[in-house]
C-alpha positions as CSV (number, residue, x, y, z in Angstrom):
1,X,-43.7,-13.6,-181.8
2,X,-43.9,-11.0,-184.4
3,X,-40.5,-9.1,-185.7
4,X,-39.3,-8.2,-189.4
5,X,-42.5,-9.4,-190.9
6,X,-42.3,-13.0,-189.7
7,X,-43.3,-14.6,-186.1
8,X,-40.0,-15.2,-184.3
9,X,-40.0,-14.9,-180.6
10,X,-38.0,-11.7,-180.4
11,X,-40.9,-10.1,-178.9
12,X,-44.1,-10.9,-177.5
13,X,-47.2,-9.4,-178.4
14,X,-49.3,-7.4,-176.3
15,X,-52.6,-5.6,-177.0
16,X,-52.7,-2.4,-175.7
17,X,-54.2,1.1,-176.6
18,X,-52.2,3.0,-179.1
19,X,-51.7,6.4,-176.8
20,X,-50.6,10.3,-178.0
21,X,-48.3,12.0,-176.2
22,X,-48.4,15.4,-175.8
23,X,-45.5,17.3,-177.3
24,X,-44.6,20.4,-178.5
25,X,-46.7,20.6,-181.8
26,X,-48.6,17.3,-180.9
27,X,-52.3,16.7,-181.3
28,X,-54.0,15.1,-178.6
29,X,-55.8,12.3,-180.6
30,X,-57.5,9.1,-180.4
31,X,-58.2,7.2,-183.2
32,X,-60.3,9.3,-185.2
33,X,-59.0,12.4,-187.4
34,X,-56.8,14.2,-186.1
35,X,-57.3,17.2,-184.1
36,X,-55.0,19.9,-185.4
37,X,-54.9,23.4,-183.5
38,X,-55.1,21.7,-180.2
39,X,-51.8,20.8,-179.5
40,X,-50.1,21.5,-175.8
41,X,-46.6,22.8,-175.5
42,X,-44.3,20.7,-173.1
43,X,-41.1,22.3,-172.6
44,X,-38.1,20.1,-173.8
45,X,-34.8,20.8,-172.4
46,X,-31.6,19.4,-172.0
47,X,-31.9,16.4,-169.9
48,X,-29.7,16.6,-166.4
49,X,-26.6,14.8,-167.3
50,X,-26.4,11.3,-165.0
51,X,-24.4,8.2,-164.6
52,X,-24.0,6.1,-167.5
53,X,-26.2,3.2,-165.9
54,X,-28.9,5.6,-165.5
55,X,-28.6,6.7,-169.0
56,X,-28.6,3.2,-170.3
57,X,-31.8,2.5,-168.5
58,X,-33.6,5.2,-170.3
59,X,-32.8,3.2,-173.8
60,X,-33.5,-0.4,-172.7
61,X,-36.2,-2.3,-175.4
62,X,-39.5,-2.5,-174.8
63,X,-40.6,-6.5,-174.0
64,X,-43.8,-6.2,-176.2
65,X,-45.4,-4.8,-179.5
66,X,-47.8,-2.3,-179.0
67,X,-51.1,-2.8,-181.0
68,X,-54.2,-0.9,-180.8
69,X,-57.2,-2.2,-178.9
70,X,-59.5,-2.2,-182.4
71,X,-56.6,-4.0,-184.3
72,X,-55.2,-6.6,-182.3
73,X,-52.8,-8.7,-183.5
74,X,-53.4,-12.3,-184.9
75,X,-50.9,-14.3,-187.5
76,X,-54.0,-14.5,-190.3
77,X,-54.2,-10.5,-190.3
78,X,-50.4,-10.3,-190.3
79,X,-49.7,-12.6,-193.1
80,X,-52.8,-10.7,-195.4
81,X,-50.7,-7.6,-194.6
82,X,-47.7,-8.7,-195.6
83,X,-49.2,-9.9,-199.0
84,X,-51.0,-7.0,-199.6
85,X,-47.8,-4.8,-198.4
86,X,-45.7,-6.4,-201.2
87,X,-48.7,-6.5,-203.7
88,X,-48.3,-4.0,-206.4
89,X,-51.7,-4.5,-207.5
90,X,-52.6,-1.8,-204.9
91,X,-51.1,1.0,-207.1
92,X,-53.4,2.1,-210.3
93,X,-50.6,1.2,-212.7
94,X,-49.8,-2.3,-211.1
95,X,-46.4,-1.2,-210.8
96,X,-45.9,0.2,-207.1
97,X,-46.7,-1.0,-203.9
98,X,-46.2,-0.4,-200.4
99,X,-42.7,-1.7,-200.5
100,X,-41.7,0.4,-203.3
101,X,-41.0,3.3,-200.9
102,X,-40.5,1.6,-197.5
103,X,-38.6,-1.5,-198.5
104,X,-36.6,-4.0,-196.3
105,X,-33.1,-3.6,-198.7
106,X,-33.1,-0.2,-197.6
107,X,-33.9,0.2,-193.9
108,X,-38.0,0.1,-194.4
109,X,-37.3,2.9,-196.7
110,X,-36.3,3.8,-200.3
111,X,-32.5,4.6,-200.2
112,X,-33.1,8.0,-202.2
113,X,-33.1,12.1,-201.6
114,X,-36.9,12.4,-201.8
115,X,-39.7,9.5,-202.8
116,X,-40.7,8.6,-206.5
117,X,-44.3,8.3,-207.4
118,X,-47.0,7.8,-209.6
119,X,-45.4,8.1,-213.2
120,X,-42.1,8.2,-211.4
121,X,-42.6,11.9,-210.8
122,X,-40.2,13.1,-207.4
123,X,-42.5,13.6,-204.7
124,X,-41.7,16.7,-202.1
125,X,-40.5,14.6,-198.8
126,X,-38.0,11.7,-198.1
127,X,-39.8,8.2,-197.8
128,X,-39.6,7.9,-194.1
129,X,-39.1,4.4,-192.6
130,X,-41.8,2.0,-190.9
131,X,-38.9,0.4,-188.7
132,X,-40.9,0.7,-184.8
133,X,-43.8,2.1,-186.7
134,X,-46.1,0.5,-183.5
135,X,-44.7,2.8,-181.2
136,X,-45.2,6.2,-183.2
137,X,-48.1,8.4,-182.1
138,X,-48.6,10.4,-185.2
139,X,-47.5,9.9,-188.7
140,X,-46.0,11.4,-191.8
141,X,-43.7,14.0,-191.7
142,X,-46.0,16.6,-190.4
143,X,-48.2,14.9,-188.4
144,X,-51.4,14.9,-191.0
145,X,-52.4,11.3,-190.1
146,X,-53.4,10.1,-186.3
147,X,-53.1,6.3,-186.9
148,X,-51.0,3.6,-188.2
149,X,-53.9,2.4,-190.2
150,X,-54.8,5.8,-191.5
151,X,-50.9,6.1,-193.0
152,X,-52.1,2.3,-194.8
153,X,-54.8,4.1,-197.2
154,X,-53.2,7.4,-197.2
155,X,-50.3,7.0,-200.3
156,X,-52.9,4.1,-201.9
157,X,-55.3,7.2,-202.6
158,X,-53.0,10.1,-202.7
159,X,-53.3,11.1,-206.8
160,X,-49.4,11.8,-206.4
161,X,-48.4,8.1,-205.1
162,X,-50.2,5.0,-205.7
163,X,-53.0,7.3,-207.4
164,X,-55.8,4.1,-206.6
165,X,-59.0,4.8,-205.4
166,X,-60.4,2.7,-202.9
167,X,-63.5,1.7,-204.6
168,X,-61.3,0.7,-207.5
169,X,-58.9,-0.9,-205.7
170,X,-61.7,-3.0,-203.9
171,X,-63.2,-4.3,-206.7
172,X,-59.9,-5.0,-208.1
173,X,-58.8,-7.2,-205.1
174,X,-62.3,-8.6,-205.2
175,X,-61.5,-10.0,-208.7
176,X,-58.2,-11.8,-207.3
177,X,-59.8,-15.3,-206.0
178,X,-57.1,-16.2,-203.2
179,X,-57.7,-12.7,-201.2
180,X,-61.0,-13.8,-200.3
181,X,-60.9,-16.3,-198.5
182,X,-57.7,-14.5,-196.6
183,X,-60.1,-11.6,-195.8
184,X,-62.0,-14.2,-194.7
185,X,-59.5,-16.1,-192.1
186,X,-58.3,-12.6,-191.0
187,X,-61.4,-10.8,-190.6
188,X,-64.2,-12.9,-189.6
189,X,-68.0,-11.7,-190.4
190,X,-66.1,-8.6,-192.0
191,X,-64.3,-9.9,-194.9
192,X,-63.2,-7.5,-197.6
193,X,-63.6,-3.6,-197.3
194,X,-61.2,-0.6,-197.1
195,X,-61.0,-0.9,-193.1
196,X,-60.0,-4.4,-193.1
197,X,-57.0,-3.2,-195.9
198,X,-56.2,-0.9,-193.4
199,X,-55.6,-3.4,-190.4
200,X,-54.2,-5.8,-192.4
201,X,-51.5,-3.9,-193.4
202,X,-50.8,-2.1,-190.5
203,X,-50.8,-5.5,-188.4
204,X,-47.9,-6.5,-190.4
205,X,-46.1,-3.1,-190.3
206,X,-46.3,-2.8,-186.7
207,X,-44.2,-6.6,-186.8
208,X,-41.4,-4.9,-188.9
209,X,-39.2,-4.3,-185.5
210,X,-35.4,-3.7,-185.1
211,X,-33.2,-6.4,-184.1
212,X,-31.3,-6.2,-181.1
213,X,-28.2,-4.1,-182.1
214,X,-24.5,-4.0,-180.4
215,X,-26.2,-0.8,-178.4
216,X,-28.6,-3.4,-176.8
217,X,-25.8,-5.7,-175.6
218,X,-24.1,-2.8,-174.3
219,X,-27.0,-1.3,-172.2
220,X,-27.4,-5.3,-171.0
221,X,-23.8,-5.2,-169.7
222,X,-21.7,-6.2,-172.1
223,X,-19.0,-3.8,-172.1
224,X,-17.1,-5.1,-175.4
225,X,-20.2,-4.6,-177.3
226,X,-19.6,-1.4,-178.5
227,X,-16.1,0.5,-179.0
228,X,-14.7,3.1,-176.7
229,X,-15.2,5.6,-178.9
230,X,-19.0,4.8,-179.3
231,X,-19.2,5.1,-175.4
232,X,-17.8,8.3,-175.2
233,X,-20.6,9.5,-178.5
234,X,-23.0,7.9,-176.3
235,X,-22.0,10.3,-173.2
236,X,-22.0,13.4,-176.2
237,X,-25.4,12.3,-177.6
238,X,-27.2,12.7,-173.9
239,X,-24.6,15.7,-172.6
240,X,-23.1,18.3,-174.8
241,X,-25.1,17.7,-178.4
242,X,-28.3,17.7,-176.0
243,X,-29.0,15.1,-178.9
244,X,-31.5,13.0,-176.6
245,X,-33.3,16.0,-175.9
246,X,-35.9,15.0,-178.8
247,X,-34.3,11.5,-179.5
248,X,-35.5,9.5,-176.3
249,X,-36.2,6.0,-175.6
250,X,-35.2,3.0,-177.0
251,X,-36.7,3.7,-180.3
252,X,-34.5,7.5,-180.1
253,X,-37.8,9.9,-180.5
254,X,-40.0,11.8,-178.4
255,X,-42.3,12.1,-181.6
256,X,-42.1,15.7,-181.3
257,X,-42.2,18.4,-184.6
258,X,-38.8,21.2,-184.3
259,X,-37.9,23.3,-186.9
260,X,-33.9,22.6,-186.9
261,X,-33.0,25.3,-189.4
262,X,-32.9,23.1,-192.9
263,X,-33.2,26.1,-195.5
264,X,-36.6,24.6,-197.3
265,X,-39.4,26.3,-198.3
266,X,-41.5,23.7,-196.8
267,X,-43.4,24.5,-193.8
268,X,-44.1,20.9,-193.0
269,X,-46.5,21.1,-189.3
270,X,-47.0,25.0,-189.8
271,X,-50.0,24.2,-192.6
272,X,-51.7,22.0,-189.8
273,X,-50.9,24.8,-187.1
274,X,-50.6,28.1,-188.9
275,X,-50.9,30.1,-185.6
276,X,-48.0,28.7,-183.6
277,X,-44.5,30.1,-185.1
278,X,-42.7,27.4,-183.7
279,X,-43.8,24.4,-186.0
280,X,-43.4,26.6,-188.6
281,X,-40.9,24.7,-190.9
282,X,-41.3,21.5,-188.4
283,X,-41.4,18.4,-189.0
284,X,-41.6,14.7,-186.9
285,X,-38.3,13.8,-184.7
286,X,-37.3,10.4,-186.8
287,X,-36.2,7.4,-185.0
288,X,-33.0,6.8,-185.2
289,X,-32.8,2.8,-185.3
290,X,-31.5,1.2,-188.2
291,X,-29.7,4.9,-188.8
292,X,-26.9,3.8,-191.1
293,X,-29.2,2.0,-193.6
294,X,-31.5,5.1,-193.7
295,X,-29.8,8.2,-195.6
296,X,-29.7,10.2,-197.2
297,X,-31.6,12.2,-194.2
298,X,-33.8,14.5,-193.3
299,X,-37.1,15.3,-194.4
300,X,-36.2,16.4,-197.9
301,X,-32.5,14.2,-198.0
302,X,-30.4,17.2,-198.0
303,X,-28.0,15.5,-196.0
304,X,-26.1,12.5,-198.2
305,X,-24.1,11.4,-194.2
306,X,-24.1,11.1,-190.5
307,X,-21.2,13.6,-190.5
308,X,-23.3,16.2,-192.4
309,X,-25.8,16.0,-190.2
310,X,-24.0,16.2,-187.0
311,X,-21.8,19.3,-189.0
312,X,-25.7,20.6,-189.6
313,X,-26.7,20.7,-186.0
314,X,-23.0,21.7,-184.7
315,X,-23.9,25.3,-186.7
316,X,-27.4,25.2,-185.9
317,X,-28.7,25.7,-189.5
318,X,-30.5,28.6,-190.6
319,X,-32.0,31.5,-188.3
320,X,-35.4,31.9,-187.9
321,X,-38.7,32.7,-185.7
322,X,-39.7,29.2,-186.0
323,X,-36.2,27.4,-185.5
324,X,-36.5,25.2,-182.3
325,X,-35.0,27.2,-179.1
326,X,-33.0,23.9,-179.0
327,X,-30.7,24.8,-181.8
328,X,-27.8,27.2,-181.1
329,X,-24.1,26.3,-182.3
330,X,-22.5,24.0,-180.0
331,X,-19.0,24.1,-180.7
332,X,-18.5,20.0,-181.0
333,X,-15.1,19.3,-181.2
334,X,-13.7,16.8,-184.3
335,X,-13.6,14.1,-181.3
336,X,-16.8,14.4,-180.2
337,X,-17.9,14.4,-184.1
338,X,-16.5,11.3,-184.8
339,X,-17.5,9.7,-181.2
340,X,-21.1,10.9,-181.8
341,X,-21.0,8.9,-185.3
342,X,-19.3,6.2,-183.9
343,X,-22.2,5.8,-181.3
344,X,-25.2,5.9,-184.1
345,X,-23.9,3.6,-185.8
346,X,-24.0,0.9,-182.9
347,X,-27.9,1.6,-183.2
348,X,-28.2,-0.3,-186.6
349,X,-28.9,-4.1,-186.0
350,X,-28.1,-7.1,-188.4
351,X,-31.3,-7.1,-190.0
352,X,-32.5,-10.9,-191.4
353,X,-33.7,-11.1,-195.0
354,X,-37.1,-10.5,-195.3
355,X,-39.0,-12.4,-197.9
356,X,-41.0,-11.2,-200.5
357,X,-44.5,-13.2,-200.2
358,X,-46.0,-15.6,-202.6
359,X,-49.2,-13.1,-204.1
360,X,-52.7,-14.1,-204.6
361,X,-53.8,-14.9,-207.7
C-alpha cells in the first residue's frame, strides 16, 4: 500500500471521490475550475470541551488514501509520478523540479522563509507541504486551484517557478526514450499529454502520507507514548487556545481560509473573493503533521518557531475588519505555552528515507 512515495502496507488504498467541504471562504467545487464568489459561510466556534477519549476519537487516522474517481490509483501511475516529481527536466532551465520546493529532507517542503524560483528569484509565499495532500479540498495558499492535479501543472507553467510551457515541456519529455513507454504502462490508450503529467504526479503525491507518530499510539491507548506535559497541550490545543477550532481531524485542518492578524500586505483569498471582508488577508488552515520539520511558518515564514507562533496567536496579531472573529488575546499562561509545544511536537513522525528515483533517459 502506498505511503512516503513507496508501496508499504501502512495504508490501503481506496478510490473514492475527492469531495469540498464547505467552509468559511470555501468554494463549492468539483473537479473543474474553481468557482470563486460562491463560497458558503459555516460558523466555526470553539468546539464544547469533552472527555479526553472523545477528543482522541476525533484525531484517529484515516484506514485508506483518498483518490479521485478520474485518477485512481495504480503502482505504474505512481512510480511515473515519482520520476517525473524528482525530474528536473520539467523546469525550463533543467535545474528545478517538483522536489526543489516540496522535498522529503525538509518535511515535503523547502526548509526556507519564502520559496525560490525561476532564476532563484524569492517568490511571495512559503512553499507549503504536500504531506496528506489526498485529503486537502483546495490548494495553494489561497485557494486558486480546485484539484490535486491542477496544483501538478500549476508551478510547471507559472513564468515565476518552473517557467515551462506545456507544449514545450511535452515535446521535451517526448524526446527522452524511457518516458514513453512509462506513459504507456501507466496510461493505457492515452499515453503522453499534459493530463496524464497531471495524474501521474499527483498519484504519487497523494502516496506521500505521514507515518504514524507517538500522537497515534497515544490516541490507540498507549498512555507512555507521549509525555505528561504533551497531554496537558493536548487538553490546551482543543480547550482554552480553541486551537482545533480550524485544526481538526487527524490531518489538524478544517481546510478553511482566516485572516489571523499577520501584518502582510498580502491579501491571499480576498483577490478570489473581493466582496467578503473576512478572507481579506486569508489564507488556507495548514496541516499540522510533520509540524516540527516544517518552519519557518506561516504563509510568508514570519515566524522562525513553534513558540513564536503560539506567542503570535496568544496576542492575537494585528487588528482588522478581516481578522477571523476567532482571534482575540487569550492570556495562555507560560505552562500552557510550553504544554501546547510539547503536544505539536508528538505530531511529527519518524519519517523513512525517501529515495530519489533512477530518471529516464
Amino acid at each position: 500500500m502506498p505511503t512516503q512515495g513507496s508501496h508499504r502496507s501502512r495504508l490501503l488504498v481506496a478510490t473514492v471521490a475527492s469531495t469540498a467541504l464547505g467552509v468559511l471562504g470555501f468554494a463549492t467545487i468539483g473537479h473543474g475550475a474553481a468557482v470563486v464568489g460562491e463560497s458558503r459561510k459555516v460558523e466555526i466556534t470553539q468546539k464544547a470541551p469533552g472527555g479526553v477519549d472523545a477528543l482522541k476519537a476525533l484525531y484517529r487516522r484515516p484506514a485508506t488514501i483518498p483518490f479521485p474517481k478520474d485518477n485512481p490509483f495504480t503502482p505504474e501511475k505512481a512510480a511515473l509520478g515519482k520520476k517525473l516529481y524528482f525530474d528536473t527536466r520539467l523546469s525550463v532551465t533543467s535545474a528545478q523540479s517538483c522536489a526543489s520546493c516540496h522535498s522529503p529532507g525538509f518535511g515535503w517542503g523547502d526548509g526556507l522563509a519564502v520559496g525560490v524560483g525561476h532564476g532563484m528569484a524569492k517568490l511571495g509565499r512559503r512553499s507549503p507541504t504536500v504531506v496528506n495532500a489526498a485529503w486537502s479540498a483546495i490548494y495553494m495558499w489561497d485557494g486558486r486551484l480546485p484539484t490535486l492535479e491542477d496544483q501538478a501543472l500549476g508551478p510547471i507553467q507559472s513564468p515565476g517557478e518552473m517557467n515551462m510551457k506545456l507544449d514545450q515541456l511535452m515535446a521535451r519529455l517526448a524526446s527522452i526514450p524511457e518516458y514513453k513507454p512509462m506513459f504507456d504502462a501507466a496510461f493505457p490508450g492515452e499515453g503522453m499529454k499534459p493530463k496524464t503529467l497531471a495524474q501521474a504526479i499527483a498519484t504519487y503525491e497523494r502516496t506521500v502520507v505521514s507515518e504514524r507518530a507517538p500522537f497515534d499510539a497515544w490516541i490507540d491507548g498507549n498512555e507512555k507514548a507521549i509525555s505528561e506535559e504533551a497531554k496537558r497541550g493536548f487538553t490546551v490545543f482543543n480547550g482554552k487556545a480553541q486551537c482545533a477550532a480550524c485544526h481538526e481531524g487527524w490531518n489538524f485542518t478544517n481546510e478553511g481560509f482566516q485572516d489571523i492578524g499577520l501584518p502582510s500586505k498580502d491579501i491571499g483569498r480576498g483577490e478570489y473573493l473581493p466582496g467578503v471582508i473576512k478572507m481579506q488577508h486569508a489564507f488556507k488552515t495548514p496541516g499540522l503533521r510533520e509540524i516540527t520539520r516544517r518552519g519557518p511558518y506561516m504563509h510568508d515564514g514570519s515566524l522562525p518557531t513553534l513558540e513564536a507562533v503560539i506567542d503570535h496567536y496568544d496576542h492575537a496579531g494585528v487588528e482588522r475588519p478581516s481578522r477571523s472573529d476567532l482571534m482575540h488575546p487569550l492570556d495562555l499562561s507560560a505552562q500552557d505555552k510550553a504544554d501546547l509545544v510539547a503536544f505539536l511536537k508528538t505530531l511529527t513522525s519518524e519519517l523513512g528515507p525517501t529515495a530519489v528515483p533512477v530518471l529516464p533517459r
